[in-house]
PLY file of the C-alpha trace (Angstrom):
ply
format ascii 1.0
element vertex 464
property float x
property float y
property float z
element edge 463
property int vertex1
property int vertex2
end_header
152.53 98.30 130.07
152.73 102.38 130.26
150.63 105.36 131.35
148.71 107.75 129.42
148.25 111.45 130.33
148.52 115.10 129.22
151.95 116.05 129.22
152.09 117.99 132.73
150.59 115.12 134.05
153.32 112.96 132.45
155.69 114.86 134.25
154.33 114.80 137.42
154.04 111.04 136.97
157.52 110.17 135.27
159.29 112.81 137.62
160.58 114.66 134.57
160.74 118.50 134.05
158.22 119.33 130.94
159.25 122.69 130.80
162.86 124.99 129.99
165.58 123.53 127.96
165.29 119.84 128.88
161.51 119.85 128.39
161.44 116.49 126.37
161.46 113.75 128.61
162.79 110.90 125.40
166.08 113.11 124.20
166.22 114.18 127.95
170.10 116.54 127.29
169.80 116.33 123.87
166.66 118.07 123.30
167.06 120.79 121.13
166.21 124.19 122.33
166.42 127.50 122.03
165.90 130.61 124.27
164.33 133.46 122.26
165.56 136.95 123.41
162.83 139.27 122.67
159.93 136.78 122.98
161.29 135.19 126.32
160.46 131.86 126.22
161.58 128.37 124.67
161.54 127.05 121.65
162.21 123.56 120.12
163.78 123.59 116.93
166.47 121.93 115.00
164.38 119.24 113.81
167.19 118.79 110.94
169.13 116.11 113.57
167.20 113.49 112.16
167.27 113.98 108.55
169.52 112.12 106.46
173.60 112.71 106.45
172.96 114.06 103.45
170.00 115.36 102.76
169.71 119.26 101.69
168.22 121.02 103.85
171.48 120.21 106.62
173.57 122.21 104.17
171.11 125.01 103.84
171.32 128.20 106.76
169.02 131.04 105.75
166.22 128.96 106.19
166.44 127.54 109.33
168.62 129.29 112.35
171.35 130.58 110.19
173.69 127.62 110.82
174.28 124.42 108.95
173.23 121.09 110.94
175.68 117.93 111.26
174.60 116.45 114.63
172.87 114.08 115.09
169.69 112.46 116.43
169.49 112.03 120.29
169.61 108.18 121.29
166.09 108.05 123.51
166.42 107.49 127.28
166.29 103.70 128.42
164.15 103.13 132.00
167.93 101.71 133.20
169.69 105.06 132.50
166.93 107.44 133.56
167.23 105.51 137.22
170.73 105.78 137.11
170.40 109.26 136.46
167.77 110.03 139.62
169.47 108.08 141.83
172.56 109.49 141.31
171.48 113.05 142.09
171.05 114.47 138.14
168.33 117.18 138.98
168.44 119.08 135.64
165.86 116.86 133.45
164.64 114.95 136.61
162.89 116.22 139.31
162.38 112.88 141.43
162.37 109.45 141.23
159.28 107.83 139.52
157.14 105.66 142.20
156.75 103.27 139.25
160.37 102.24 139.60
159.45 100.42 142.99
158.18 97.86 140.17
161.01 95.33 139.26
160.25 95.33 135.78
159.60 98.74 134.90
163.26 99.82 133.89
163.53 97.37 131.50
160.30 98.77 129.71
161.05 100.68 126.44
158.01 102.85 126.68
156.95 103.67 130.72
154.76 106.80 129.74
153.28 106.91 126.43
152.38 110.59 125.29
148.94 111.40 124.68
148.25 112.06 120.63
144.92 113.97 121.44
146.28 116.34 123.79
149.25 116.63 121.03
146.79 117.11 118.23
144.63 119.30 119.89
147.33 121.79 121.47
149.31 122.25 118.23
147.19 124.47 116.37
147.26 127.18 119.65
147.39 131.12 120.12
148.79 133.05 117.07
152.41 132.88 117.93
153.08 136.05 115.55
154.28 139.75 116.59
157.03 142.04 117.05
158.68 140.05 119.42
158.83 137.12 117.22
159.75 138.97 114.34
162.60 140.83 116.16
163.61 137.23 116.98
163.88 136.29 113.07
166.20 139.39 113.22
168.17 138.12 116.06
168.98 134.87 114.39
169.68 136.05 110.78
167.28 134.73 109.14
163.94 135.71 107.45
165.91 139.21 107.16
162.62 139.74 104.67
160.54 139.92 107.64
161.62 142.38 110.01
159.59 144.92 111.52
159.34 148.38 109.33
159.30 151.53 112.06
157.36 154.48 111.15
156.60 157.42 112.69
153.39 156.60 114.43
153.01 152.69 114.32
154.94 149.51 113.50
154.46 147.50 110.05
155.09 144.01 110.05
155.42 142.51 106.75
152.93 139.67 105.53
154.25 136.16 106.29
153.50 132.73 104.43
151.33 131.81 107.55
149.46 135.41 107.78
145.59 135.83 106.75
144.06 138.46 105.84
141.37 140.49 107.79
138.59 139.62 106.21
139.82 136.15 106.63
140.60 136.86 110.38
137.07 136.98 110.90
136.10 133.55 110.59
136.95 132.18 113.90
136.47 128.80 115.75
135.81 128.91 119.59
135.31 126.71 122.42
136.52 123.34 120.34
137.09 120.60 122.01
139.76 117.74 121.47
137.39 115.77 119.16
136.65 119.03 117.69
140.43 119.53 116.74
141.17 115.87 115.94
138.47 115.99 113.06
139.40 119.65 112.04
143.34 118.81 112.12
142.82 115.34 109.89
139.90 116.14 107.88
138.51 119.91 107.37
142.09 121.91 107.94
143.75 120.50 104.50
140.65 121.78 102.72
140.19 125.01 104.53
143.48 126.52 103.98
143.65 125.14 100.07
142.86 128.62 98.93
143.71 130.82 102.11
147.88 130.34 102.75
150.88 130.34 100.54
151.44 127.36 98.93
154.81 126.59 100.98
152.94 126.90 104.19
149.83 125.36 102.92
151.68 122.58 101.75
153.78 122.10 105.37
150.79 121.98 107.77
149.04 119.38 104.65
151.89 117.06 105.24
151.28 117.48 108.77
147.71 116.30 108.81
148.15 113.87 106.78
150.66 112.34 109.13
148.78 112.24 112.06
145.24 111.18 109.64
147.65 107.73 109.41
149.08 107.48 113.00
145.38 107.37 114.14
144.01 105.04 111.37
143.27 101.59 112.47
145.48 99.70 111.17
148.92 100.51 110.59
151.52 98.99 108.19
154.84 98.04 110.08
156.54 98.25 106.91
155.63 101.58 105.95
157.01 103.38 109.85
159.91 103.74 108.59
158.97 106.42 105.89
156.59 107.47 108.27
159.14 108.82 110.31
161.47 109.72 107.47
158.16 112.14 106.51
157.23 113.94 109.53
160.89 114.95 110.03
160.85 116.91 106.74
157.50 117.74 107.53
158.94 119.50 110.59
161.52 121.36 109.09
159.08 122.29 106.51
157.37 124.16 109.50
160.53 125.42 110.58
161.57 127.21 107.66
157.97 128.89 106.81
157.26 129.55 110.90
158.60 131.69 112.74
160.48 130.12 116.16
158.07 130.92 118.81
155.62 128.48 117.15
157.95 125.56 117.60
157.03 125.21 121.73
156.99 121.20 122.71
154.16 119.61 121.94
155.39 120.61 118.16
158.69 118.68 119.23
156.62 115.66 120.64
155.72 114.80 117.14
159.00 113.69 115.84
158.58 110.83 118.70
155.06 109.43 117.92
156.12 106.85 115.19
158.77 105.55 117.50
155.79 104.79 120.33
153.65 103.19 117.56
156.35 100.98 116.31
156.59 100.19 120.27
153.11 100.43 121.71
150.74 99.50 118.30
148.34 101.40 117.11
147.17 104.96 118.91
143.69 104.31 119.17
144.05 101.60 122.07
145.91 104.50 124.25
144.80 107.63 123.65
142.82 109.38 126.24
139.21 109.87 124.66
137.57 106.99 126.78
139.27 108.99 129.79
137.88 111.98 128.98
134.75 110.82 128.08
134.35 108.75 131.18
135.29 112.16 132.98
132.27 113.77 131.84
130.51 111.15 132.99
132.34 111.24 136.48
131.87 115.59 136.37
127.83 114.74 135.89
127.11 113.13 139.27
128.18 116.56 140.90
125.20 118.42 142.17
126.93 120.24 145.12
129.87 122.31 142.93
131.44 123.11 146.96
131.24 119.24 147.46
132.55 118.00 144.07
134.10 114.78 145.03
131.71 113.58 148.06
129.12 114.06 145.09
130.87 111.43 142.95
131.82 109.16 145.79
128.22 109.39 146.80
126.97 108.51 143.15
129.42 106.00 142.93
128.87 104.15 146.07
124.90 104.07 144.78
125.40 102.05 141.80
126.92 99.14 144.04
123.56 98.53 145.89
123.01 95.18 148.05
120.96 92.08 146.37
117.56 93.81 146.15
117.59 97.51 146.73
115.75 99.50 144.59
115.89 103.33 145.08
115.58 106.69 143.10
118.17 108.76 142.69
116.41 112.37 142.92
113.23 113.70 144.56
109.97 113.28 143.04
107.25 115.39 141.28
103.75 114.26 139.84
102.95 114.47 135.96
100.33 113.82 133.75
100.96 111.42 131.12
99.61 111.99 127.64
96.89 109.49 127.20
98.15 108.06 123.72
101.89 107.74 125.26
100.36 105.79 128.07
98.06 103.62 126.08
101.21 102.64 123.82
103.33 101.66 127.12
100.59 99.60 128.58
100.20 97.87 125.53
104.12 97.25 125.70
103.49 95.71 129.00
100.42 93.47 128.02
102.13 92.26 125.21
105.39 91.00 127.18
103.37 89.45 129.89
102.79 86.09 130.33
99.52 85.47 131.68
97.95 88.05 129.37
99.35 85.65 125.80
96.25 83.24 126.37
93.81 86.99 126.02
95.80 88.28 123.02
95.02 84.82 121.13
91.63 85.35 121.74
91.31 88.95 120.78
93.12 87.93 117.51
90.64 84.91 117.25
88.18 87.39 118.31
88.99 89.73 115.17
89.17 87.72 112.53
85.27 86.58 113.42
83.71 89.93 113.43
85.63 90.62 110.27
85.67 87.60 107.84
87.05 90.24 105.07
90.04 91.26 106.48
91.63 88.53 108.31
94.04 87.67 105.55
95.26 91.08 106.15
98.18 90.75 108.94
98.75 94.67 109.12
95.38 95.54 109.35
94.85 93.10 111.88
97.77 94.25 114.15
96.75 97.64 113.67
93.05 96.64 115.35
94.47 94.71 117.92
96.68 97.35 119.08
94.34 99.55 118.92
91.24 97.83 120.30
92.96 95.18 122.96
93.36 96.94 125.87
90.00 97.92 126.45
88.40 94.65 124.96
90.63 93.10 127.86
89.57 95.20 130.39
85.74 94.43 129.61
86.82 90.66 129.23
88.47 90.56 132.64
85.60 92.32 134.82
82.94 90.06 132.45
84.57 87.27 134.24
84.95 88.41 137.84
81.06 88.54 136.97
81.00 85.19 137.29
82.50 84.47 139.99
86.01 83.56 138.71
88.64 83.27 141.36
91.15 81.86 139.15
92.28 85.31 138.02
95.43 86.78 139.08
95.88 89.88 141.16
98.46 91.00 138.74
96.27 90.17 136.27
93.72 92.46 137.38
95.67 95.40 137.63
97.20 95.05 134.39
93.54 95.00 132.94
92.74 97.85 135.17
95.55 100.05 133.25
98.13 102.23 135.06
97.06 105.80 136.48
97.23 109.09 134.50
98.88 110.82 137.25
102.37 109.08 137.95
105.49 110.34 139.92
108.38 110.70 137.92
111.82 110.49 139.26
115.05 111.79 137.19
117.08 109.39 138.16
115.99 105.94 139.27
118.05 102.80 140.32
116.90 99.40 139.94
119.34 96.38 140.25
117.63 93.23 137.61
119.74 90.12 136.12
121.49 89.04 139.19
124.97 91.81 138.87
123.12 94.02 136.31
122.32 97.58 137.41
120.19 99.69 135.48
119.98 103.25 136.15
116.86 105.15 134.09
116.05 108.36 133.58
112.06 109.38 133.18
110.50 109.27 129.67
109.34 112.30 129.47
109.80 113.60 125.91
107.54 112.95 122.68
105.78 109.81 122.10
108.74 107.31 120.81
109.20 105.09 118.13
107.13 102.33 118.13
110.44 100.06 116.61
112.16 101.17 119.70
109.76 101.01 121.73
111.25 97.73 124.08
114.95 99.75 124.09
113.13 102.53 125.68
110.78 102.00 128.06
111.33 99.75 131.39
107.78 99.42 132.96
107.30 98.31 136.91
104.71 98.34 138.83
103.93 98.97 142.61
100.56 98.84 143.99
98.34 101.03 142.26
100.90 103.25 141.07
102.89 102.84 137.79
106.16 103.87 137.33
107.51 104.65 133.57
111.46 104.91 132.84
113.34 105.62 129.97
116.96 103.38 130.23
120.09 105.22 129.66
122.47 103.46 130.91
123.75 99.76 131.63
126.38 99.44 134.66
128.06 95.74 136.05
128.02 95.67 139.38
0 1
1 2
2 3
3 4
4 5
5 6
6 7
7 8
8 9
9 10
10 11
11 12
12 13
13 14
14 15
15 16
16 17
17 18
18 19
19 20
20 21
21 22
22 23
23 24
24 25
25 26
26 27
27 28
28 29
29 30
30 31
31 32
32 33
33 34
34 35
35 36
36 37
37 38
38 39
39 40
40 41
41 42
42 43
43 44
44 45
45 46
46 47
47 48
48 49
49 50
50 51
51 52
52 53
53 54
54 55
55 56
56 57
57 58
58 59
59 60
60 61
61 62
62 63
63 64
64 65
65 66
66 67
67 68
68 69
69 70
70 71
71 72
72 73
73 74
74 75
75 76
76 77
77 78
78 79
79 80
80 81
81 82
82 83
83 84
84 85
85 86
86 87
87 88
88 89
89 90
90 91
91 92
92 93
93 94
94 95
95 96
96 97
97 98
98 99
99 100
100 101
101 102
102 103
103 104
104 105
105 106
106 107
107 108
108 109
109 110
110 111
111 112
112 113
113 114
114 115
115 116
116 117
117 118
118 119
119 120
120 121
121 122
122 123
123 124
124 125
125 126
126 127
127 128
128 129
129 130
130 131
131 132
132 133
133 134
134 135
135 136
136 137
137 138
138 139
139 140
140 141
141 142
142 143
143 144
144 145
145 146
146 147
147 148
148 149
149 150
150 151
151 152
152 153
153 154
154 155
155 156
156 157
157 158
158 159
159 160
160 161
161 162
162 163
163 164
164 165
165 166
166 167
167 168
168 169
169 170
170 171
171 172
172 173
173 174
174 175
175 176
176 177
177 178
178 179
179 180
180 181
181 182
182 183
183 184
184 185
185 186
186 187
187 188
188 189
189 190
190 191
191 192
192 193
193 194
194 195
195 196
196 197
197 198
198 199
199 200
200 201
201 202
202 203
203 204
204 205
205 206
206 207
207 208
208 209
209 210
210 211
211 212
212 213
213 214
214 215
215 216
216 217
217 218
218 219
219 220
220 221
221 222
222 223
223 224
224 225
225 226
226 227
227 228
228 229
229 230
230 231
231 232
232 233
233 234
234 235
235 236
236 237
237 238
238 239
239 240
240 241
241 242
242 243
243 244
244 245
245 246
246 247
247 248
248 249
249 250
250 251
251 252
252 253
253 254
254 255
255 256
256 257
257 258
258 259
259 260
260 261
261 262
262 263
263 264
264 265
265 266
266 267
267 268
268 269
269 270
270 271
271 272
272 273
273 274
274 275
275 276
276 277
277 278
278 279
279 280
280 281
281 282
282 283
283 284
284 285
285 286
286 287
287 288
288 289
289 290
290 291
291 292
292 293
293 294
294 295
295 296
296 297
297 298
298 299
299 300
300 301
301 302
302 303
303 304
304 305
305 306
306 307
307 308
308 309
309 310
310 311
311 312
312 313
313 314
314 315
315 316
316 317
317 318
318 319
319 320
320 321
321 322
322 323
323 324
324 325
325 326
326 327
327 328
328 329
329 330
330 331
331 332
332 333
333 334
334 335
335 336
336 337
337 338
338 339
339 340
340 341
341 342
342 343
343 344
344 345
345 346
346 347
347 348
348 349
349 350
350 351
351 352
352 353
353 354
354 355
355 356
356 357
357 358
358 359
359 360
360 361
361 362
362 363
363 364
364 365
365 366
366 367
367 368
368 369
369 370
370 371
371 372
372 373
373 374
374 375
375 376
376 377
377 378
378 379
379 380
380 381
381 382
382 383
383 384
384 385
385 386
386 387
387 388
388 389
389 390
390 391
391 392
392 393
393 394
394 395
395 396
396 397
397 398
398 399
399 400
400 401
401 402
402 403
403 404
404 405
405 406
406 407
407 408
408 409
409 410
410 411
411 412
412 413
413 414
414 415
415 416
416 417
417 418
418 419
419 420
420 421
421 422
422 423
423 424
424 425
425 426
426 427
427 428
428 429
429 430
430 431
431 432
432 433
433 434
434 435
435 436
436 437
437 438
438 439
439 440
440 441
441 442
442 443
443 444
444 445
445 446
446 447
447 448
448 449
449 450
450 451
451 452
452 453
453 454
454 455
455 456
456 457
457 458
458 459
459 460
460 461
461 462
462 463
């Protein structure tokens, strides 16, 4: 059992700080940060902790911060010691005690709040993170001494980097993308875009990275293969690190390096990531029609698609339309058809059709094509041919569905009707183009009151 939510939210949640040097809320003291001077904010790098003892790039200084690395990686935060740690007045990663730990269990959980890989995905590939002050900060550190800024006497150079386009390649810009729009540009279009664009060092570093989270997010996920999962998104990091400059590295970078640990823990990311949240949001964001009166407009909604046993209601004022004549033949015609009392009249017809033409009634298209055609005003002559005579034993339903709806019908854009014992349906009035006659039954829901016909087009299915 955890939570799910965009990182601010997981610290207001959790009762960590997500922000300064003790942002992440798994290595908690150990997180590795670093205040930039010039560019006055944090950054989160030293990703080298959890490389191999001996791997190369510990030894190597230029690189990376001008230091070599021999720490190690931070040991994450059990629920037992992060309780210990509130209670006893620690203030510096913890801001207050977690309501969750009122639950018995929940300090023995490894994972209590699971971080969000769409709001990770979607906020690493941010604002340009380039400029003087982060090049003055390359300065600062000793490294990247290749980068500097060059003074002249009326403006400041700064030399290209491996992650710099050019202008004419600057021009090409995305806007207004949302998270699915990232997920599917970070895993799929990204590695292709930037083939011929970048450097091949940086090209090759934000590859790796895509490629990573492509198999976090696939569906099934080898156990046996986490292990050099993690092993390659930590020199995928410091890949980053030493062809990206510092202020790039803020925390939702960091987060990454903990994502294989949570799918070793939690399974596969696609049963808790937050898309059915957000999506379900939209939903919830649709029902407001008053934008001073947001949330009595959902509550109002909501408490409307729990009706009582037999209420029936529309959901939004009324105006009168004309219905195109073909449209309205085709959704009578639905109706006949599904009726009872009207299959003893479409035998007929058939029977009917096959007399009048002998040559054509081994023809089964043809002779659905004349029925449909041709039925509902052969029934509406049948039917008044027999009140002729006197025939009482004809239903009133019967005789308004022979009589045909009216061309004139109000149409409502919202309409609840509760069917199927604890199945509401809410529609929505069909009033687009004449629709598929294959999907014709998934479209239209047909009822009838008095002399009046009511057409609906059903959008959605809710359990009461």
């Amino acid at each position: 059992m955890w939570t799910i939510n965009d990182f601010p939210a997981y610290g207001n949640l959790s009762g960590c700080v997500v922000k300064g040097y003790k942002a992440c809320p798994i290595c908690g003291d150990d997180t590795p940060s670093h205040r930039l001077k010039n560019g006055h904010k944090i950054c989160y790098i030293g990703h080298r902790k959890w490389l191999p003892i001996n791997h190369p790039y510990r030894r190597q200084r230029a690189a990376f911060n001008g230091k070599p690395e021999y720490g190690i990686p931070p040991e994450p935060l059990t629920g037992e010691e992060v309780l210990h740690m509130v209670e006893n007045g620690d203030r510096v990663c913890w801001k207050k005690k977690s309501i969750f730990f009122d639950l018995e269990y929940w300090k023995y959980l490894p994972v209590r709040h699971a971080l969000d890989v769409m709001h990770i995905e979607k906020n690493i590939p941010g604002k340009n993170k380039d400029g003087i002050a982060a090049r003055l900060d390359l300065l600062n550190m000793g490294v990247k001494t290749d980068l500097q800024p060059e003074y002249g006497e009326r403006r400041t150079r700064l030399p290209p980097g491996p992650w710099n386009l050019s202008r004419a390649e600057r021009r090409e810009r995305l806007l207004g993308l949302k998270s699915h729009d990232c997920h599917t540009l970070m895993q799929q279009l990204l590695p292709v875009a930037i083939r011929y664009v970048l450097e091949k060092p940086a090209r090759y570093a934000i590859t790796r990275l895509c490629f990573f989270f492509n198999a976090i997010c696939a569906k099934t996920v080898d156990v046996s293969k986490l292990d050099k999962l993690e092993e390659d998104v930590v020199v995928t990091l410091c890949l980053l690190e030493k062809y990206f400059p510092p202020s790039f590295f803020d925390i939702m970078v960091h987060l990454v390096v903990h994502l294989v640990r949570e799918v070793r823990l939690c399974g596969p990311v696609y049963f808790r990531w937050m898309y059915p949240f957000e999506r379900y949001m939209k939903v919830l964001k649709g029902y407001v029609q008053n934008r001073t009166r947001p949330e009595g407009c959902i509550a109002e909604r909501w408490s409307a698609f729990k009706p009582k046993d037999g209420v029936s209601k529309p959901l939004s004022g009324c105006t009168v339309s004309v219905v195109d004549q073909d449209l309205l033949n085709q959704a009578h015609l639905y109706v006949l058809e599904n009726t009872e009392e009207v299959l003893p009249y479409i035998e007929q017809h058939m029977i009917h059709i096959k007399t009048a033409y002998p040559k054509f009634r081994k023809r089964t298209k043809w002779l659905q094509d004349k029925h449909n055609s041709t039925f509902i005003q052969w029934l509406r002559f049948k039917v008044q041919s027999e009140l002729e005579e006197d025939n009482h034993g004809l239903s009133e339903n019967l005789r308004w569905l022979a009589a045909g709806p009216n061309m004139a019908v109000p149409l409502y854009r919202s309409y609840l009707i509760k069917v199927l014992g604890d199945v509401i349906i809410e529609c929505e009035p069909f009033t687009r183009g004449m629709p598929n006659v294959d999907t014709f039954d998934e479209l239209v829901l047909a009822t009838k009151q008095s002399v009046q016909k009511y057409w609906f087009q059903i959008t959605t299915l809710y359990s009461a």
